[in-house]
N, CA and C atoms as an extended XYZ file, in Angstrom:
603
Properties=species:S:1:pos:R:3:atomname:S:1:resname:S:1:resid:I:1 pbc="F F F"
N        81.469       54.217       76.354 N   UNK     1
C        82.135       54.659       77.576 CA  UNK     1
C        82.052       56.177       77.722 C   UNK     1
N        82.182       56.671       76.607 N   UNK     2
C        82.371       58.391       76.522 CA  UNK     2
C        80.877       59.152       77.477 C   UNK     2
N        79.812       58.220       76.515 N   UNK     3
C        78.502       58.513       76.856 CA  UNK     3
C        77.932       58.351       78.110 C   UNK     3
N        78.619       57.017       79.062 N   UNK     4
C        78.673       56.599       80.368 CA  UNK     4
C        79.228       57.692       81.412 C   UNK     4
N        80.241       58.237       80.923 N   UNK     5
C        81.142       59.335       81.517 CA  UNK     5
C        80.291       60.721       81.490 C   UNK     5
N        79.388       61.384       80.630 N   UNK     6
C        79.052       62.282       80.638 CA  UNK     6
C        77.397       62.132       81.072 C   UNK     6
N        77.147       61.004       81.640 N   UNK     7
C        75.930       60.753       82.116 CA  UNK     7
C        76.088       60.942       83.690 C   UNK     7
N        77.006       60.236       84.007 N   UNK     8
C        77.605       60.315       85.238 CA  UNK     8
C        78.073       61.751       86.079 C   UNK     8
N        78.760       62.071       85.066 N   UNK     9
C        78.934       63.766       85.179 CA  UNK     9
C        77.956       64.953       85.333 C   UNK     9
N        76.703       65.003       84.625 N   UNK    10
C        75.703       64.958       84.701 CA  UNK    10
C        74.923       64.872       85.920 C   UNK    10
N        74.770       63.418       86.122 N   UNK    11
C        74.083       63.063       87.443 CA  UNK    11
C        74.609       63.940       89.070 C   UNK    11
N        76.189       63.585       88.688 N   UNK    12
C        76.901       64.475       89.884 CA  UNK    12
C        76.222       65.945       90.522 C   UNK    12
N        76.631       66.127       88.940 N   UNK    13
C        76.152       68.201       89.411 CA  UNK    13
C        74.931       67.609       90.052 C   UNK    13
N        73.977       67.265       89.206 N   UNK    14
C        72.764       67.688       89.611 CA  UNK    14
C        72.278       67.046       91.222 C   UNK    14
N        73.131       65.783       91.595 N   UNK    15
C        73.238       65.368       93.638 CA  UNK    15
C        73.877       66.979       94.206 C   UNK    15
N        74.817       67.053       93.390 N   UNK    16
C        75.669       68.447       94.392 CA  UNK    16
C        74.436       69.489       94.751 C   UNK    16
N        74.017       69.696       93.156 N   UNK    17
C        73.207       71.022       93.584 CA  UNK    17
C        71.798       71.058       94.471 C   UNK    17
N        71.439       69.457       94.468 N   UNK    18
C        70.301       69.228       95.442 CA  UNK    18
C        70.761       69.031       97.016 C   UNK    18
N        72.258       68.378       97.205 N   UNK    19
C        72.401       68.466       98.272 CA  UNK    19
C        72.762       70.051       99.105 C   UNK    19
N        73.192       70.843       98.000 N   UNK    20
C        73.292       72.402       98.488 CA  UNK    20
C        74.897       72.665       98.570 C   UNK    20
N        75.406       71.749       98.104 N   UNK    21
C        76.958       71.785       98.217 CA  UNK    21
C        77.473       73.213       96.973 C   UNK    21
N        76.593       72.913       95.924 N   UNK    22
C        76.733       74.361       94.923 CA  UNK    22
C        75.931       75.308       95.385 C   UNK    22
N        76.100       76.095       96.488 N   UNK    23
C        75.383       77.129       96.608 CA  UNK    23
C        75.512       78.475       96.004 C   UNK    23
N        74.667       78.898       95.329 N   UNK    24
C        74.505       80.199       94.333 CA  UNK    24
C        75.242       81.211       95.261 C   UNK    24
N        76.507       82.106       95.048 N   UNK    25
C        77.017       83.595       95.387 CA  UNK    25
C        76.257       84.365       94.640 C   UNK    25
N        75.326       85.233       95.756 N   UNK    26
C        74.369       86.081       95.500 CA  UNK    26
C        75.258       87.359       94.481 C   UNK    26
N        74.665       87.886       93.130 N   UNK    27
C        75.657       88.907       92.696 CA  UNK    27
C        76.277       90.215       92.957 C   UNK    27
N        75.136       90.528       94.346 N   UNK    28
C        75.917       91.938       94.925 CA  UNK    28
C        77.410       91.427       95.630 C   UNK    28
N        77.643       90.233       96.589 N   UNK    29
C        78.809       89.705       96.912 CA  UNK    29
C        79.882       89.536       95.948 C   UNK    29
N        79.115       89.127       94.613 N   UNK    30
C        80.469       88.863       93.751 CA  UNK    30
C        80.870       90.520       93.251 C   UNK    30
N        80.121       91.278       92.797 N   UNK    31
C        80.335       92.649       92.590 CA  UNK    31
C        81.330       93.278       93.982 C   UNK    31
N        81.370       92.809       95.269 N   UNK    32
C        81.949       93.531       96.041 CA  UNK    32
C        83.092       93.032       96.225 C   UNK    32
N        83.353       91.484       96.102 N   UNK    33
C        84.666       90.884       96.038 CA  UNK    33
C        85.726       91.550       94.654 C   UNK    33
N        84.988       91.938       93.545 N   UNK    34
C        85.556       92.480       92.489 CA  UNK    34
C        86.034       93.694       92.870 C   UNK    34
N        85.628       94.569       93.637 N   UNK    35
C        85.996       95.897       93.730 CA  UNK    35
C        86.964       96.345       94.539 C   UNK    35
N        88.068       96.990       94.326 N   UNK    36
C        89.388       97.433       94.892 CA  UNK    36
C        89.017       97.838       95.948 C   UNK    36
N        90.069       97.106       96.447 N   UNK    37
C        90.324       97.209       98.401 CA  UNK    37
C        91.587       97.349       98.867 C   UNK    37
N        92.235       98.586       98.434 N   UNK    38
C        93.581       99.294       99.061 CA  UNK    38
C        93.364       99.202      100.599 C   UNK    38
N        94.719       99.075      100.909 N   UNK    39
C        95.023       99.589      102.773 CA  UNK    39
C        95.999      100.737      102.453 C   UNK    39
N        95.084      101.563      102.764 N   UNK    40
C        95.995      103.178      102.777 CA  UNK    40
C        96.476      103.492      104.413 C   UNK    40
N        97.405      104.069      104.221 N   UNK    41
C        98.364      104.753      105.947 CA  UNK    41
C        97.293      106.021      106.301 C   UNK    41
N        97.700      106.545      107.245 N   UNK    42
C        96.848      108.069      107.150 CA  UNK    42
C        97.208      108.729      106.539 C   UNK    42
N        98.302      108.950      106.284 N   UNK    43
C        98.722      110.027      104.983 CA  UNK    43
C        97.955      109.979      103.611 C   UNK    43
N        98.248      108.807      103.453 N   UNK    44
C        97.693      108.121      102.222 CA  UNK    44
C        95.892      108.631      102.080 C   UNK    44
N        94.984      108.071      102.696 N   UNK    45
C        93.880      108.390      103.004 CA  UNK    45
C        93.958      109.851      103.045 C   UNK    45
N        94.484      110.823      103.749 N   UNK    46
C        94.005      112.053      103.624 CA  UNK    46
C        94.336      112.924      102.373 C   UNK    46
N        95.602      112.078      101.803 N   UNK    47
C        96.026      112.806      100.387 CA  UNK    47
C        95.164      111.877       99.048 C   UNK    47
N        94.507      110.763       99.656 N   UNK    48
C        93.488      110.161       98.656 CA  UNK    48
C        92.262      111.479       98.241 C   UNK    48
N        91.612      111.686       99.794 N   UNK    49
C        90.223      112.386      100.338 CA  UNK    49
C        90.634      113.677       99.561 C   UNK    49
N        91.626      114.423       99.765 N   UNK    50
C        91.931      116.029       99.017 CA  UNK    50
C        91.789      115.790       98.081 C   UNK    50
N        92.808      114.967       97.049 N   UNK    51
C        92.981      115.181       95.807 CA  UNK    51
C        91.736      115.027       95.179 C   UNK    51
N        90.926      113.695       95.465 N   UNK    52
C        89.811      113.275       94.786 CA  UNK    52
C        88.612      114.744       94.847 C   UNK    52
N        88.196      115.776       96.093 N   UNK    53
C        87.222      116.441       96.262 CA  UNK    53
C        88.082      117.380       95.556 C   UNK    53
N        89.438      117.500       95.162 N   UNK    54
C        89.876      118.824       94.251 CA  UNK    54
C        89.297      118.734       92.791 C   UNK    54
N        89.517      117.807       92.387 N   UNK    55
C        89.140      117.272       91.334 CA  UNK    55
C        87.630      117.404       91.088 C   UNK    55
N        87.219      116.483       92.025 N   UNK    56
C        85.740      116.620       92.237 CA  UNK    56
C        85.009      118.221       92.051 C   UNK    56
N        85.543      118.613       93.155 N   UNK    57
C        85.268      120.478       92.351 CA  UNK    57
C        85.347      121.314       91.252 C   UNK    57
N        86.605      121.226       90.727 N   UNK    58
C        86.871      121.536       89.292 CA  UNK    58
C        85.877      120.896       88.440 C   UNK    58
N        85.804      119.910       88.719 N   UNK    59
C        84.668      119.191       87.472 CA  UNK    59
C        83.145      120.079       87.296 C   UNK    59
N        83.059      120.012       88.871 N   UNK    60
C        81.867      121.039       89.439 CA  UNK    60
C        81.271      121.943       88.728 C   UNK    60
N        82.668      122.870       89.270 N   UNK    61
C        82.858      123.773       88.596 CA  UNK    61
C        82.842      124.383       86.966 C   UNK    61
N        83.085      123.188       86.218 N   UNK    62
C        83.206      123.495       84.907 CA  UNK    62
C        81.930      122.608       84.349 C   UNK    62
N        81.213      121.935       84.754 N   UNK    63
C        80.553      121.431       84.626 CA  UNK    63
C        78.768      121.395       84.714 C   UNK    63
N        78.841      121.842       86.335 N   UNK    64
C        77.123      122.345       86.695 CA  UNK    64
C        77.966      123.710       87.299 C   UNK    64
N        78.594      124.120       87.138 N   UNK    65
C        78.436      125.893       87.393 CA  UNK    65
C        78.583      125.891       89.018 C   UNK    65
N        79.535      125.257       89.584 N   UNK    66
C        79.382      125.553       91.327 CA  UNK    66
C        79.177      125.084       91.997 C   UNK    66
N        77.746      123.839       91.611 N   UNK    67
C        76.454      123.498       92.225 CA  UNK    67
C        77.260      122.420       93.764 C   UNK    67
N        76.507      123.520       94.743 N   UNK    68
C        76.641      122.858       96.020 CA  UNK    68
C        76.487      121.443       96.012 C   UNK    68
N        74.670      120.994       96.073 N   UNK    69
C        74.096      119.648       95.672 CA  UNK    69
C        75.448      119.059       95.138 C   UNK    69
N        75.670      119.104       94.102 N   UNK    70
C        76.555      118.319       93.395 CA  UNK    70
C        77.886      117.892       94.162 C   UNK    70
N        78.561      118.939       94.538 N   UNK    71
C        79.495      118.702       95.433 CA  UNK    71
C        79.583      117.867       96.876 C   UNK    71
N        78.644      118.217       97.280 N   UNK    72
C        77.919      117.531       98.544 CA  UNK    72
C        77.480      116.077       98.314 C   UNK    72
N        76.768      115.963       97.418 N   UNK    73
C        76.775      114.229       97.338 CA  UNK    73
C        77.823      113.418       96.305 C   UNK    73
N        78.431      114.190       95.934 N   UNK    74
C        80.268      113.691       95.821 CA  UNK    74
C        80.842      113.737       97.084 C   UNK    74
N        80.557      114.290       97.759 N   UNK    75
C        81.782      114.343       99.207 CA  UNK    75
C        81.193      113.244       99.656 C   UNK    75
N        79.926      112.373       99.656 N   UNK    76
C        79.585      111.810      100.872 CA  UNK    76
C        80.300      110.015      100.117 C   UNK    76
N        80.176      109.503       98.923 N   UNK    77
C        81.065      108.175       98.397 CA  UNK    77
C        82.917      108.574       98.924 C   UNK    77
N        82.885      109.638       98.778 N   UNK    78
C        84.787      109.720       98.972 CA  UNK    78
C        84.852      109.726      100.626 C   UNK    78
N        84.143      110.434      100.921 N   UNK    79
C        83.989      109.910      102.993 CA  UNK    79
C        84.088      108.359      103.296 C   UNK    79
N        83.152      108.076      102.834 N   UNK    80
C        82.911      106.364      102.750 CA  UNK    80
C        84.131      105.479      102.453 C   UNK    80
N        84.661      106.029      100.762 N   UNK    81
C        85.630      105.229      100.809 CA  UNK    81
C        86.982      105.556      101.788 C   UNK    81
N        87.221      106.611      102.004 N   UNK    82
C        88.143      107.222      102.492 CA  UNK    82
C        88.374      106.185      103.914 C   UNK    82
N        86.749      105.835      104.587 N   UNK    83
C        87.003      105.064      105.805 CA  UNK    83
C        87.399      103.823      105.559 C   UNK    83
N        86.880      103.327      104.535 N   UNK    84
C        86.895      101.987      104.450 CA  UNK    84
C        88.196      101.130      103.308 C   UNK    84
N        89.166      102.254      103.395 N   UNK    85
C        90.587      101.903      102.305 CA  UNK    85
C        91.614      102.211      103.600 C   UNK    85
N        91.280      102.768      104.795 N   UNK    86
C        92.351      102.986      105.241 CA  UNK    86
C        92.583      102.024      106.473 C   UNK    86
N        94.127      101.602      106.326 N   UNK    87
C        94.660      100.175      106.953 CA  UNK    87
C        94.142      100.137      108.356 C   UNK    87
N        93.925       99.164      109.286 N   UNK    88
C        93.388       98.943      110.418 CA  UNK    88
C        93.898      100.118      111.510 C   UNK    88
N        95.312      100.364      111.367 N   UNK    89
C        96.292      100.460      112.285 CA  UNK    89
C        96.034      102.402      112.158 C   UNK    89
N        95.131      102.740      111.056 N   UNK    90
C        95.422      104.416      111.142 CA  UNK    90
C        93.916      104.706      111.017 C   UNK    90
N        92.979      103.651      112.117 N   UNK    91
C        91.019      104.071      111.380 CA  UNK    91
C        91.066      105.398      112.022 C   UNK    91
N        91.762      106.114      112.933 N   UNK    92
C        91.309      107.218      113.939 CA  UNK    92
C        91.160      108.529      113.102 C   UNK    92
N        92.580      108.169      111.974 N   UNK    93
C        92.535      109.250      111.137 CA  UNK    93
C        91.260      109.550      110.099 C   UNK    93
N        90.667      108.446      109.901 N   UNK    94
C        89.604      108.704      108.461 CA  UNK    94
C        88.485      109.673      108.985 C   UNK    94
N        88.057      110.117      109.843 N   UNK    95
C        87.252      111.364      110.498 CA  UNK    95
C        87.967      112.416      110.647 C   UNK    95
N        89.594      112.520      110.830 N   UNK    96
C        89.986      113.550      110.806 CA  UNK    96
C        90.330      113.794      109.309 C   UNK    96
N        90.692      113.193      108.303 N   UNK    97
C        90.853      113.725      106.853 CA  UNK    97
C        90.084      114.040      106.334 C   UNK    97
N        88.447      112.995      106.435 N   UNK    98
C        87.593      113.838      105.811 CA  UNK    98
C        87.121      115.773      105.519 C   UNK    98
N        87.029      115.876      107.054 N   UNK    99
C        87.072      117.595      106.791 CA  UNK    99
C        87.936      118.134      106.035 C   UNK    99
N        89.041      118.213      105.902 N   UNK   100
C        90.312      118.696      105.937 CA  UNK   100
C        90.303      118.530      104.240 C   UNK   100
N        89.429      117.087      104.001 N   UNK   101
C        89.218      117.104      102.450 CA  UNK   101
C        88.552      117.809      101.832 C   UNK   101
N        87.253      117.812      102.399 N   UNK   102
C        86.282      118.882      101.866 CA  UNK   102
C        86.643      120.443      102.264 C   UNK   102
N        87.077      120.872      102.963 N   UNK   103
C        87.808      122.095      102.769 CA  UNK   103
C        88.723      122.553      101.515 C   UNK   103
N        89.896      121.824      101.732 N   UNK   104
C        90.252      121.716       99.954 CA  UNK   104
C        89.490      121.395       98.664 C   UNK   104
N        88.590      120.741       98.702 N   UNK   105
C        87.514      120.843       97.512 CA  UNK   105
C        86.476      122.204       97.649 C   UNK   105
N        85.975      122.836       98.462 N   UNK   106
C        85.313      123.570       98.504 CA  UNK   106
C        86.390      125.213       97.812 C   UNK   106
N        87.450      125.244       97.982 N   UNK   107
C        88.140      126.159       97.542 CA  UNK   107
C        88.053      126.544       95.824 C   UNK   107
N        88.067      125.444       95.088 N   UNK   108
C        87.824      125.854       93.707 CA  UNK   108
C        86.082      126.578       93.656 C   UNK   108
N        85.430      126.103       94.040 N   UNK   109
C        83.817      126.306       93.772 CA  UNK   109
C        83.611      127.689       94.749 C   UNK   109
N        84.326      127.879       95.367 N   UNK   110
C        83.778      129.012       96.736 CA  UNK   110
C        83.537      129.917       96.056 C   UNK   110
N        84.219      130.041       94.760 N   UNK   111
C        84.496      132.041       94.131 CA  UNK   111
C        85.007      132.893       94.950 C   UNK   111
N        84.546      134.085       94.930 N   UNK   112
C        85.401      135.632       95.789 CA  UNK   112
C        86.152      136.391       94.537 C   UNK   112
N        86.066      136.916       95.714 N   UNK   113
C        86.831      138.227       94.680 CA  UNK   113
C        88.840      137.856       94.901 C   UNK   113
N        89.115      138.815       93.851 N   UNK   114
C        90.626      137.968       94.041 CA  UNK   114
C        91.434      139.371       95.490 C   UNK   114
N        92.336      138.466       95.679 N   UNK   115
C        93.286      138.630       97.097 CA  UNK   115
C        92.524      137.474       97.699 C   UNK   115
N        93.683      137.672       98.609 N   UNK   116
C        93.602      136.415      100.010 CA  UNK   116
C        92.447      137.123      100.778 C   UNK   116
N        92.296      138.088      101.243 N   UNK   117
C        91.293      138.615      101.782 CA  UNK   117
C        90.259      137.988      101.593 C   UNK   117
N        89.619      138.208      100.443 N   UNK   118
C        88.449      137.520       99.213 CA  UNK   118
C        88.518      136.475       99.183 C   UNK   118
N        89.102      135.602       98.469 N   UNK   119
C        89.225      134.012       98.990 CA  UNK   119
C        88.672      133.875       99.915 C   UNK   119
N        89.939      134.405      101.478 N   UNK   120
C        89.835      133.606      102.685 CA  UNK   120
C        88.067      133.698      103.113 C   UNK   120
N        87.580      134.796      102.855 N   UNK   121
C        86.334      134.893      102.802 CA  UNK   121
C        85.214      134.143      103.091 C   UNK   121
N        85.104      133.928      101.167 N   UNK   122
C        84.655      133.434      100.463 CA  UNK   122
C        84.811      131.996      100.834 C   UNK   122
N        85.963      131.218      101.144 N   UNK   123
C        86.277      129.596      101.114 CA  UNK   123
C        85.385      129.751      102.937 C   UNK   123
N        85.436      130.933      103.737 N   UNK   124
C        84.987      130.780      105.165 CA  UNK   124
C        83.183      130.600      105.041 C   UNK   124
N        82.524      131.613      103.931 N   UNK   125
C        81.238      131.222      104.079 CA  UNK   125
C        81.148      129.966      103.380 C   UNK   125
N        81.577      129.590      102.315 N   UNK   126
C        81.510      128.353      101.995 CA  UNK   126
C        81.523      127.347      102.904 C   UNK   126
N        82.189      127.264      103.621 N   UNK   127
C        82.043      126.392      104.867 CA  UNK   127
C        80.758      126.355      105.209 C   UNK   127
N        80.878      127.435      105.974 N   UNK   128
C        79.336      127.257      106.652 CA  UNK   128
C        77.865      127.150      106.020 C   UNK   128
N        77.921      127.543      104.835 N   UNK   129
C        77.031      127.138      103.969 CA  UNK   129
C        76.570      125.394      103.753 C   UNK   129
N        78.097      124.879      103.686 N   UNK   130
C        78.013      123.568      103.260 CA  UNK   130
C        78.129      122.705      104.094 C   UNK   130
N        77.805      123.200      105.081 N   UNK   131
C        78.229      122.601      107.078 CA  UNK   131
C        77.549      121.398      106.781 C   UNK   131
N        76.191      121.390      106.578 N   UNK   132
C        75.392      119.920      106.792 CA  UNK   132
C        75.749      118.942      105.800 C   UNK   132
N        76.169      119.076      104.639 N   UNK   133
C        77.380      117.561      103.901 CA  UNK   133
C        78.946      117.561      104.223 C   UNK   133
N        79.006      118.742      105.275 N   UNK   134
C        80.675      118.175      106.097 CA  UNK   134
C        80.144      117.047      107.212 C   UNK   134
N        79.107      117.569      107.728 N   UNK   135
C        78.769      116.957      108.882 CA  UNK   135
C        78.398      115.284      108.337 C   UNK   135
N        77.690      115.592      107.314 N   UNK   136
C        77.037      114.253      107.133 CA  UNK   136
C        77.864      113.237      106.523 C   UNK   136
N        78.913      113.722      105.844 N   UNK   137
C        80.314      112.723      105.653 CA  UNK   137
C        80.978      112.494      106.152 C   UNK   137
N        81.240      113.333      107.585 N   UNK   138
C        82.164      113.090      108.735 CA  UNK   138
C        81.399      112.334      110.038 C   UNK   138
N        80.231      112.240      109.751 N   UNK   139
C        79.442      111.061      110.598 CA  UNK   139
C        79.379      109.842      109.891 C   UNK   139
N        79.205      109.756      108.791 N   UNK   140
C        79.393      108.530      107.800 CA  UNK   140
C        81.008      107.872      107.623 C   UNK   140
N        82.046      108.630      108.037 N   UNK   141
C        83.496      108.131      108.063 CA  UNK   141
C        83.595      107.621      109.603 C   UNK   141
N        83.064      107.987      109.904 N   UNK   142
C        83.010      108.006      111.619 CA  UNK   142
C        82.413      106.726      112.049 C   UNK   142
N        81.001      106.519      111.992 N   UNK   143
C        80.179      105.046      111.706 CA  UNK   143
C        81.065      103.921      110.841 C   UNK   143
N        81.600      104.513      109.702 N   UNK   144
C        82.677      103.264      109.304 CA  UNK   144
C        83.504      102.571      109.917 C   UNK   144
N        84.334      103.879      110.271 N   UNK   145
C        85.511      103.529      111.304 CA  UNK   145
C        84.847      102.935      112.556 C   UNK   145
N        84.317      103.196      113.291 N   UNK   146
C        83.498      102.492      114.484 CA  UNK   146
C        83.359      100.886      114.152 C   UNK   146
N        82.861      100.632      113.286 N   UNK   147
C        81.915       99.112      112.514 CA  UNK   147
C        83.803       98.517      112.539 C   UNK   147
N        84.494       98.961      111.751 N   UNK   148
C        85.729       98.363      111.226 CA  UNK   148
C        86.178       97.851      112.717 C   UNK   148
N        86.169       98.895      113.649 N   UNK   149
C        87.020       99.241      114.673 CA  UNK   149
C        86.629       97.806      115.810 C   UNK   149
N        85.077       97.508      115.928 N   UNK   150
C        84.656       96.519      116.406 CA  UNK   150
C        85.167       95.008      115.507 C   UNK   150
N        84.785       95.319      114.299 N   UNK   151
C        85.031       93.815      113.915 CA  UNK   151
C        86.675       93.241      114.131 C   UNK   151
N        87.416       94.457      113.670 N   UNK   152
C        88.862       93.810      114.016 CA  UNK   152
C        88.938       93.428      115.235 C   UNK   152
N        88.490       94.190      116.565 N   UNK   153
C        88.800       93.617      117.727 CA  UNK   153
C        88.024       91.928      118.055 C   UNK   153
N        86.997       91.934      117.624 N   UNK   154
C        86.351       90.702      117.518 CA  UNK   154
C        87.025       89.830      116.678 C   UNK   154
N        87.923       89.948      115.646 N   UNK   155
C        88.689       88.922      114.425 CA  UNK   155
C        89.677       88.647      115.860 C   UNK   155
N        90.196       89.754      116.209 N   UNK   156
C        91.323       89.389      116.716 CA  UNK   156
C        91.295       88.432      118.565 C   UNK   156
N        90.492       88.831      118.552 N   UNK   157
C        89.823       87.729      120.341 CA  UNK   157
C        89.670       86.904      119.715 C   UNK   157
N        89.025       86.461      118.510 N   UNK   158
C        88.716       85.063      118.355 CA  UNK   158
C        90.458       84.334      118.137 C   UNK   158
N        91.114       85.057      116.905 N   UNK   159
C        92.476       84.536      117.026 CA  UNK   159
C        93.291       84.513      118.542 C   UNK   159
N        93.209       85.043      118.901 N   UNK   160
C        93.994       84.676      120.478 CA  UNK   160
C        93.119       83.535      121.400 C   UNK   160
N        92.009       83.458      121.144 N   UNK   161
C        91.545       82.410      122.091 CA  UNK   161
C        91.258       80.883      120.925 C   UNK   161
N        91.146       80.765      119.789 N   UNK   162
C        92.010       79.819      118.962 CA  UNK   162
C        93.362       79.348      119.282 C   UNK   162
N        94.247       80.609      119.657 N   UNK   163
C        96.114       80.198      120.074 CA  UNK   163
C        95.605       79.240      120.969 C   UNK   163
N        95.225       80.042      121.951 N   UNK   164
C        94.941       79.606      123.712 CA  UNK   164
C        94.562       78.391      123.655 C   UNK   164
N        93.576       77.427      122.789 N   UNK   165
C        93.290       76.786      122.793 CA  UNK   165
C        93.481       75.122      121.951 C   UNK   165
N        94.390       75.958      121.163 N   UNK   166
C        95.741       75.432      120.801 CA  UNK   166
C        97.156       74.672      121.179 C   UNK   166
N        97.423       75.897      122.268 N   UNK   167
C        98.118       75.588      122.945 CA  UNK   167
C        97.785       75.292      124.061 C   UNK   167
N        96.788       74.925      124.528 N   UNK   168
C        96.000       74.012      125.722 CA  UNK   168
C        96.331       72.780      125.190 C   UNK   168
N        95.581       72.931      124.332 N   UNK   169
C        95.597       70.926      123.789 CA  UNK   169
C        97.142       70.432      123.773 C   UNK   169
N        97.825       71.195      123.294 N   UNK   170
C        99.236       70.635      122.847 CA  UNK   170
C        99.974       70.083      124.401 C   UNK   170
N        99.821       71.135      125.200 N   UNK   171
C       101.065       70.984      126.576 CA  UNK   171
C        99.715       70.169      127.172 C   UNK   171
N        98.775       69.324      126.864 N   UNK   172
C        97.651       68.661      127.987 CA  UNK   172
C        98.553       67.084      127.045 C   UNK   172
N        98.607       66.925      125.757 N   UNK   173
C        98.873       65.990      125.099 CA  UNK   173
C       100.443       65.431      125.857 C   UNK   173
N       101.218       66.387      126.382 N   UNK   174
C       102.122       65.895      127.105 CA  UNK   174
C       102.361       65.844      128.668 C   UNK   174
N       103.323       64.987      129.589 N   UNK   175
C       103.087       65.001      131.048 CA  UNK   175
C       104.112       66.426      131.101 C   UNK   175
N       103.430       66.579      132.656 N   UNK   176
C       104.305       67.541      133.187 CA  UNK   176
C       105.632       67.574      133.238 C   UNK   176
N       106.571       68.782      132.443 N   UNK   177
C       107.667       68.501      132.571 CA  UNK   177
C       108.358       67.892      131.313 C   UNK   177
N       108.005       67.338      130.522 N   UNK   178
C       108.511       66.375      129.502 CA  UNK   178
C       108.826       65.149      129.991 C   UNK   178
N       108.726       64.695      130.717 N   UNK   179
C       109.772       63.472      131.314 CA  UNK   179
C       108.911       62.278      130.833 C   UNK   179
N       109.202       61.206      130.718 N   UNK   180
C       108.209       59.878      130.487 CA  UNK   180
C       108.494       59.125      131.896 C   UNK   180
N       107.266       58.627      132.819 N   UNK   181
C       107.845       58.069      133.867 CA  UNK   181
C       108.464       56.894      134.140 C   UNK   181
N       108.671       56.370      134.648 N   UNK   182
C       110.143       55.323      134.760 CA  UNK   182
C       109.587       54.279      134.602 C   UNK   182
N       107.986       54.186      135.232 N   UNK   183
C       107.460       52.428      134.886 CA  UNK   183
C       107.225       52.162      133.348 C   UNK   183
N       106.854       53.870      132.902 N   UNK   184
C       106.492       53.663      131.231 CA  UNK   184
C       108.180       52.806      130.635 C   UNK   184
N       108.971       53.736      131.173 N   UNK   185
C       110.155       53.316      130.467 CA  UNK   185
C       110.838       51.991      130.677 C   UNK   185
N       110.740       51.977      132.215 N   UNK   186
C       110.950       50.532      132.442 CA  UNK   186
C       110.102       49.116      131.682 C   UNK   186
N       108.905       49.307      131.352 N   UNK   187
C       107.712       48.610      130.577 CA  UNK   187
C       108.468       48.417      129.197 C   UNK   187
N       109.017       49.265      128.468 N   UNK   188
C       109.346       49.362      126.959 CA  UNK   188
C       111.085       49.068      126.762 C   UNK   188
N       111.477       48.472      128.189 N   UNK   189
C       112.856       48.137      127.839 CA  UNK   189
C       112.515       46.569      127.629 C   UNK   189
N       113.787       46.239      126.559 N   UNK   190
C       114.000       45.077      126.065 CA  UNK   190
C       114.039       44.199      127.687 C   UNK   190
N       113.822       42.853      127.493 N   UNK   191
C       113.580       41.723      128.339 CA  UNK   191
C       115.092       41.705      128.952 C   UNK   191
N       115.845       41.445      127.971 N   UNK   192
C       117.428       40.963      128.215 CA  UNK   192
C       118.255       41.842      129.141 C   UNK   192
N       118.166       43.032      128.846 N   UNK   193
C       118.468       44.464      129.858 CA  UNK   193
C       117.741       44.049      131.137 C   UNK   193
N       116.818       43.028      131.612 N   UNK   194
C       116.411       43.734      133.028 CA  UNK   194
C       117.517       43.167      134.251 C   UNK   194
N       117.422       44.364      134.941 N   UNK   195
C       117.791       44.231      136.121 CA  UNK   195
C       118.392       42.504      136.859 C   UNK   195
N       119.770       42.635      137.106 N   UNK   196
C       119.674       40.985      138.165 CA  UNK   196
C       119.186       41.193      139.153 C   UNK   196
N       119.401       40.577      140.302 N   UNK   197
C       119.176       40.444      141.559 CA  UNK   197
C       120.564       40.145      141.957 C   UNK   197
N       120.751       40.794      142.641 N   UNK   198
C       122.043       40.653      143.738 CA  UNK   198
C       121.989       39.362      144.528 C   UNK   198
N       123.699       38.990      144.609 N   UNK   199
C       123.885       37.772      144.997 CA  UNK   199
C       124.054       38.329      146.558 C   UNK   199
N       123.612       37.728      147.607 N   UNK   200
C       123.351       37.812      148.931 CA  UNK   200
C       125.197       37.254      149.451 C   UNK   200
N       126.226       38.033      150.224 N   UNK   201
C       126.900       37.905      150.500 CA  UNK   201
C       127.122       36.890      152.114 C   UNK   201
């Protein structure tokens, strides 16, 4: 019997997997289902985007000596995620934090001489130096948010015209009004209840 059972078992998989019912999850899908998917507020998102490019700089900094390159294609994964962690209800913000992030990361790496003078400077050519990976992460948060911005409205038409159609069927399943009409009811009364006929005076 044991041997009957694991022949059988056997046989199963192998109908399932010919009929296509086990279909293989390709492994980049399973790698992306694994990977953390916060819903951040806008706050959240823009104090994600700073902290991470502060960090990101310092490392930079102590690390390759400054290096723009380096910084710049670190800014462009934290843009990305920055769009794509933050909750439906705040996408407008993820183009406006990005900058605002890389500004604060660019401050450790800028150098200058010391005073605010120097700094303010120094963090101002930095900017413009590094204009084309602000730009190119703030078009890449931007394209996110856009993509997100369509599909929710599309999730969400389909759910309202699902209701709609829902609640079509339901109030069609009943008559107008609620009422049941009188021949139905009259039809489903007991025999003994019906009606006499009046005696003619």
């Amino acid at each position: 019997m044991q041997g009957a059972f694991g022949e059988s078992a056997t046989v199963y998989r192998a109908a399932g997997g010919i009929g296509g019912r086990g279909r293989a999850v390709p492994p980049v899908l399973l790698a992306l289902k694994r990977f953390p998917n916060p819903r951040l507020t806008g706050i959240g998102a823009g104090l994600f985007a700073a902290l991470t490019m502060f960090v990101l700089a310092c490392l930079d900094r102590l690390l390759f000596d400054s290096s723009e390159l380096v910084y710049g294609l670190l800014f462009l994964p934290v843009s990305a995620l920055t769009a794509l962690w933050v909750r439906p209800a705040d996408l407008v913000t993820a183009p406006i934090s990005v900058p605002i992030a890389f500004a604060v990361g660019v401050f450790p790496i800028s150098g200058g001489s010391e005073g605010f003078g120097g700094q303010t400077m120094a963090l101002v050519t930095a900017l413009a130096v590094h204009a084309g990976w602000l730009y190119g992460g703030t078009l890449i948060a931007g394209l996110i948010v856009t993509v997100r911005k369509v599909l929710h409205l599309r999730a969400r038409q389909r759910h309202l015209l699902a209701q709609g159609r829902t609640g079509g069927a339901g109030k069609s399943s009943r008559p107008a009004g609620g009422r049941v009409p009188r021949k139905a009811a009259g039809a489903g009364a007991p025999a003994g209840r019906a009606e006499r006929p009046r005696a003619s005076r």
